[in-house]
C-alpha positions, 0 to 999 in steps of 0.5 A: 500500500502506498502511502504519500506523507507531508507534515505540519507543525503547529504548537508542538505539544502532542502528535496525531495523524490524520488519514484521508481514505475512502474520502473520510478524515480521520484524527484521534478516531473521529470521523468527519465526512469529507464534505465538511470543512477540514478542521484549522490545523492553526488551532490545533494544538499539536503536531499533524501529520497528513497521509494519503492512503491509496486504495488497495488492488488485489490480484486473483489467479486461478489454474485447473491442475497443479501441472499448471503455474500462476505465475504467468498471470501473477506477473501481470497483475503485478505489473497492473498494480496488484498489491496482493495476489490470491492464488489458486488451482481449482477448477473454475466449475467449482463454487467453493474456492477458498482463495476466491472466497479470501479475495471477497471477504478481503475487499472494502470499500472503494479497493479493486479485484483484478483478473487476466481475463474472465475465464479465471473467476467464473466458467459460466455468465451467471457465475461470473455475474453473481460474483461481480454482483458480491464484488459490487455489492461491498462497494468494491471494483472489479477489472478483466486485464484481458477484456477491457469492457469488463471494467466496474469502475467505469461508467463504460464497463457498468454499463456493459455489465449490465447488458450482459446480466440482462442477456443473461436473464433473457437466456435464462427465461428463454432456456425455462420457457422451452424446457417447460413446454418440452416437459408439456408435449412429453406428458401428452405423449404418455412420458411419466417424469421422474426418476425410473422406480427402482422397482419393476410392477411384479416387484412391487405387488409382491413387496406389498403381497409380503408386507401386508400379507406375510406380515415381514419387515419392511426392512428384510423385503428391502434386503431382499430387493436391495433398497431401503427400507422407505422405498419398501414402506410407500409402497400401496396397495392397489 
């Protein structure tokens, strides 16, 4: 983190520092909101030291396997600014990846999460949109090296986000719509949904023929089937 210091004497009787981040002042743990007046140093009585804090950039990379290295994107988002790199080899199918989940929880207000490219966050558009929806949502920006319009601190990459997230609505609606009508013309055919009954019909009537009638277990005739014994016991009678 870089820091860019001046100082200022006024009457030399104590020392606070006053820090600028986030567009906050901060001296002696009282905030005051950047909109206000700055307060007269000339009244102070003590010495002020004035430090501007830059805001952090961290870098994530990713690769599948550990045949693979990071250090070709580690290189780069070094070289565009990132103070501190996230690495991880997973695969990018996963949800779960805990340097990824690092870099989120790390960020803050105003601070950037950088990439290569795209394919190093998400595999799928409603991956990488729930992810820049988190990254977005602390307050925080994100930037693709590789994909330039995939850029959230710019008003040019909002928007471009954003008609991607409504494209991929629109896709999401359109695959619904015609999976629903697909499952619509197999009932009209006679095609029963579902998983296949892990019992043929001779099977079952002579599970309930056992059950209700020779009196076993439920959990011997599941033995006997090789299926649980809760399979055995929703069985009807007809």
């Amino acid at each position: 983190m870089g820091l860019i210091g001046s100082e200022r004497q006024a009457r030399p009787l104590a020392h606070s520092v006053l820090v600028v981040r986030a567009g906050r002042f901060k001296i002696e743990n009282q905030d005051l909101e950047a909109a206000q007046q700055p307060p007269d140093y000339n009244q102070c009585s003590c010495r002020v030291t004035y430090l501007c804090v830059k805001e952090p950039i961290y870098g994530y990379a990713r690769v599948s396997t550990d045949g693979q290295s990071v250090n070709a994107q580690v290189k780069q988002l070094r070289a565009a600014g990132a103070e501190k790199v996230f690495r991880e080899t997973a695969s990018g199918a996963r949800s779960d990846r805990a340097q990824l989940r690092r870099a989120l929880d790390e960020l803050d207000k105003g601070d950037v999460l950088m990439v290569t490219r795209l394919d190093r966050l998400a595999r799928s558009t409603r991956d990488l949109l729930n992810t820049v929806a988190a990254i977005t949502g602390k307050k925080a920006g994100f930037r693709s090296l590789g994909d330039t319009w995939a850029d959230s601190t710019t008003a040019h990459g909002r928007l471009m986000l954003a008609v991607l997230g409504g494209l991929a609505e629109f896709e999401s609606s359109l695959i619904n719509a015609r999976t629903g009508e697909g499952r619509a013309r197999a009932k009209e055919r006679g095609v029963k949904m579902g998983r296949k009954p892990t019992l043929t019909a001779h099977q079952m009537r002579e599970a309930i023929r056992r059950r209700d009638i020779k009196g076993e277990t439920v959990r011997e005739i599941a033995r006997t089937y090789n299926v649980s014994h809760s399979t055995i016991s929703r069985l009807k009678a007809g």
